[in-house]
TORPA-4810 file (N, C-alpha, C, O; in nm, 3 decimals):
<nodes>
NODE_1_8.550_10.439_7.915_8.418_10.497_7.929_8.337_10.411_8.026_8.326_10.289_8.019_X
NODE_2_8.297_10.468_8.089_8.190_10.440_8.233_8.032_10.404_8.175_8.017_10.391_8.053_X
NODE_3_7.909_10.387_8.273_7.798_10.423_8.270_7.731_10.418_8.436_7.775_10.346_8.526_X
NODE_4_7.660_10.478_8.443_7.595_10.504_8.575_7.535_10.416_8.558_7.475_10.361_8.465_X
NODE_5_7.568_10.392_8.723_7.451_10.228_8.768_7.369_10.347_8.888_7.259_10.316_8.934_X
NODE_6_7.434_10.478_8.927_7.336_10.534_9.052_7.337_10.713_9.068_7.443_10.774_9.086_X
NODE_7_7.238_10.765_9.062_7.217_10.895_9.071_7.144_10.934_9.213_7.027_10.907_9.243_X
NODE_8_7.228_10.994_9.282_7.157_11.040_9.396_7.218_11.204_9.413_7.335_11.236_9.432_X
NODE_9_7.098_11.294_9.400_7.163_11.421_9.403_7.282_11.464_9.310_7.285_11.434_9.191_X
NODE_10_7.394_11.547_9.386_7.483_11.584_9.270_7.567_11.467_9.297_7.666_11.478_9.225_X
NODE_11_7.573_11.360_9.367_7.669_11.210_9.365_7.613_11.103_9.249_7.495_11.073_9.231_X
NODE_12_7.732_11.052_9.172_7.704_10.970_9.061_7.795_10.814_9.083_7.917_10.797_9.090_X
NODE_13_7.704_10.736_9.089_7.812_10.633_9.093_7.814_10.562_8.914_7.726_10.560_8.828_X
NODE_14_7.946_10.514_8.917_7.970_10.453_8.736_8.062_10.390_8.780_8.149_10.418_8.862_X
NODE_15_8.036_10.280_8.711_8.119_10.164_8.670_8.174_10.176_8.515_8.152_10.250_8.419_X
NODE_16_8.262_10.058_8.542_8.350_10.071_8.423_8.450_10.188_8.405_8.447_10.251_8.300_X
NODE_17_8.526_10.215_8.487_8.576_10.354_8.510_8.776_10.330_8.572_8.849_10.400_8.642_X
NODE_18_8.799_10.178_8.490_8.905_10.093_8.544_9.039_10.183_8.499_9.149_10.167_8.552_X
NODE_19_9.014_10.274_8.399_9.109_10.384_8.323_9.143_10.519_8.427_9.262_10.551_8.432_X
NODE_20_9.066_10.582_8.493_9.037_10.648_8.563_9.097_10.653_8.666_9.148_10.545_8.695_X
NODE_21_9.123_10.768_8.767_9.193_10.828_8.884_9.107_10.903_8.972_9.020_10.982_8.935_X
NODE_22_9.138_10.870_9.107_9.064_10.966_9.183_9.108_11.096_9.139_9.196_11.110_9.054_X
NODE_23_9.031_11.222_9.212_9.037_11.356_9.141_9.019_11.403_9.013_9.005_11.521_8.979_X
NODE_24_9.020_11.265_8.914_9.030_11.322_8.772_8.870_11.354_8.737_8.768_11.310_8.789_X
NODE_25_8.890_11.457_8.620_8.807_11.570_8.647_8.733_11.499_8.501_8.767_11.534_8.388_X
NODE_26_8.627_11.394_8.529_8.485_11.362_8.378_8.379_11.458_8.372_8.338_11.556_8.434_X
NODE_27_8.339_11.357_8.227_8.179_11.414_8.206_8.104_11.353_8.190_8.136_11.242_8.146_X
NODE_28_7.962_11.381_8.213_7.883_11.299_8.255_7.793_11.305_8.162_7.792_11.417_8.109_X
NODE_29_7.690_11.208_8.105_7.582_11.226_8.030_7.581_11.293_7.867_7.680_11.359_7.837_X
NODE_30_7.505_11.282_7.794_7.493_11.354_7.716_7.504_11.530_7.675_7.498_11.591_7.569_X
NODE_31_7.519_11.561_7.784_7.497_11.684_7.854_7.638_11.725_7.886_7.668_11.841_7.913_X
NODE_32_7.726_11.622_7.881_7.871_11.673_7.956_7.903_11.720_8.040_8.011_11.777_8.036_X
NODE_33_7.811_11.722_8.183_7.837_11.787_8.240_7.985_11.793_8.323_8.027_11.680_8.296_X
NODE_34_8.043_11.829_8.371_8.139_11.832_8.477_8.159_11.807_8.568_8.111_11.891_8.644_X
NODE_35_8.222_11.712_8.631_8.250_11.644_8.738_8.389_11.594_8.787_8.486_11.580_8.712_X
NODE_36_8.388_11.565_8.944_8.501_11.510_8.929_8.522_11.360_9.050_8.463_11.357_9.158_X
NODE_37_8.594_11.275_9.014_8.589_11.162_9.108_8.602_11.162_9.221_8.721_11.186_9.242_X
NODE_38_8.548_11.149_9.317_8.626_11.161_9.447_8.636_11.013_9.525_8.682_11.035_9.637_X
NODE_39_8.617_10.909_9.511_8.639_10.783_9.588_8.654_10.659_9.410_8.567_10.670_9.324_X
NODE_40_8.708_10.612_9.403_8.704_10.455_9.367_8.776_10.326_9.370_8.894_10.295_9.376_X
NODE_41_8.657_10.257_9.364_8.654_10.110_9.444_8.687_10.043_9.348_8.585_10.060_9.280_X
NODE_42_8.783_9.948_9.259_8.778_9.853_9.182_8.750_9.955_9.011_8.812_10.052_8.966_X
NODE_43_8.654_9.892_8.967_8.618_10.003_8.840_8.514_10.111_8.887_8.473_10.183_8.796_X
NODE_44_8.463_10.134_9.011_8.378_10.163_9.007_8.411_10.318_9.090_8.489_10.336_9.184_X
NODE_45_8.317_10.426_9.014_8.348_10.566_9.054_8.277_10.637_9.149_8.162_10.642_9.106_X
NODE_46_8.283_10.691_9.249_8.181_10.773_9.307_8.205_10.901_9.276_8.315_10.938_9.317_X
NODE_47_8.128_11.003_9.205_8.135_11.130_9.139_8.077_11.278_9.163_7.972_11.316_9.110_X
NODE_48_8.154_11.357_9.246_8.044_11.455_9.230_8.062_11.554_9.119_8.162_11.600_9.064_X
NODE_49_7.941_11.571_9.104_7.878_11.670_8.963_7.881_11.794_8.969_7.775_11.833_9.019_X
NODE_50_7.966_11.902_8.936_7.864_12.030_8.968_7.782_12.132_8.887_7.769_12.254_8.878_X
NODE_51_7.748_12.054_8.848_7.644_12.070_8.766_7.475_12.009_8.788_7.467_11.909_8.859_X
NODE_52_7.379_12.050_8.748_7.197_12.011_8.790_7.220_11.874_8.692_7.259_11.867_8.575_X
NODE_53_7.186_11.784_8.773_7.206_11.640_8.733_7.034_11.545_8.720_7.001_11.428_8.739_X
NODE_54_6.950_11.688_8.671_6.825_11.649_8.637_6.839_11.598_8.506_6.904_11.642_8.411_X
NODE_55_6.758_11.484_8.517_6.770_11.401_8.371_6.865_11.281_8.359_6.836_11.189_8.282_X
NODE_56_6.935_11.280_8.403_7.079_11.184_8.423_6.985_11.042_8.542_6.930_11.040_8.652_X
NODE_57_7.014_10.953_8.440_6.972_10.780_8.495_7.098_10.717_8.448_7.193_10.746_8.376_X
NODE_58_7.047_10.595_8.540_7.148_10.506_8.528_7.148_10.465_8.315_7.058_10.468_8.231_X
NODE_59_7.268_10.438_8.309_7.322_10.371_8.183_7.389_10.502_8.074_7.439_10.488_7.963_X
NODE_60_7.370_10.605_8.140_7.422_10.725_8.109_7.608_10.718_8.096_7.669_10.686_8.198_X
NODE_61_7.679_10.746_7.980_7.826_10.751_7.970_7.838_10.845_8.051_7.772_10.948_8.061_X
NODE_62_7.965_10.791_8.137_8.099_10.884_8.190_8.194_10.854_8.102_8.205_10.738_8.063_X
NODE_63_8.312_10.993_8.040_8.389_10.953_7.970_8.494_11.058_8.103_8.459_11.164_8.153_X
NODE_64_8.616_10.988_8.127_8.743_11.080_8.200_8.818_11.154_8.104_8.847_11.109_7.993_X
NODE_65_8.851_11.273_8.147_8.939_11.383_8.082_9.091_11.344_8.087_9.184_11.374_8.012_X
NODE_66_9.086_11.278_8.187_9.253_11.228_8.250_9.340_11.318_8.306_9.463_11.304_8.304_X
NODE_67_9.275_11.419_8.361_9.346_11.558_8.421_9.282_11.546_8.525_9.170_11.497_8.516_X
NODE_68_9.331_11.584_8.649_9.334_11.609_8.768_9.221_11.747_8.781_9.201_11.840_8.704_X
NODE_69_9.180_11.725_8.866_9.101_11.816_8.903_9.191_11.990_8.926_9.141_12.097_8.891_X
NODE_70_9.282_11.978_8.970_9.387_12.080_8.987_9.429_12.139_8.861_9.451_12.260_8.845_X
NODE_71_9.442_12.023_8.747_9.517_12.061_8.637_9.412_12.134_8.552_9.459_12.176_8.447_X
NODE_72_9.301_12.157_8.569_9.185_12.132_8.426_9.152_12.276_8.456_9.142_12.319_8.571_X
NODE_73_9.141_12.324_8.383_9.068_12.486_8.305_8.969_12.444_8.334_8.956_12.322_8.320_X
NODE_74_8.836_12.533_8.395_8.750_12.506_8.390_8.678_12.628_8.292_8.558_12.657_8.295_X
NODE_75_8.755_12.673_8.227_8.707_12.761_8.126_8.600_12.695_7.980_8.630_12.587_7.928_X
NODE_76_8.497_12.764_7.940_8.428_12.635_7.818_8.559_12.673_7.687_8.636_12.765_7.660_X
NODE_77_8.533_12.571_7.648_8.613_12.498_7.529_8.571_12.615_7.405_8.611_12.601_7.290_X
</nodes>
């Protein structure tokens, strides 16, 4: 599990994210929203959201699904 150190637009950066894969498809916030990784550096994630990422500050959990962006239903649960 992650937390945002940066919110800019639908891009999220989180750390702590050392479990994690590019493409793999998290969620973000309390809110869960949906996202998926597209760059990381060390533990650290750069994320886009697609989802309205109003409300979302830094210290906010990312938790990873561990599925690939390819693999994941994006159907709701």
């Amino acid at each position: 599990m992650g937390k945002i150190v940066k919110v800019s637009g639908p891009l999220v950066v989180a750390t702590g994210m050392e479990e994690a894969n590019m493409a793999d498809v998290v969620r973000v916030g309390e809110q869960r929203l949906i996202g998926e990784i597209l760059t990381m550096n060390g533990d650290a994630a750069s994320i886009q959201v697609y989802e309205e990422t109003s409300g979302l500050g830094p210290g906010a959990e990312v938790v990873t699904t561990g599925a690939p962006a390819c693999r994941w239903s994006w159907a709701p649960a």
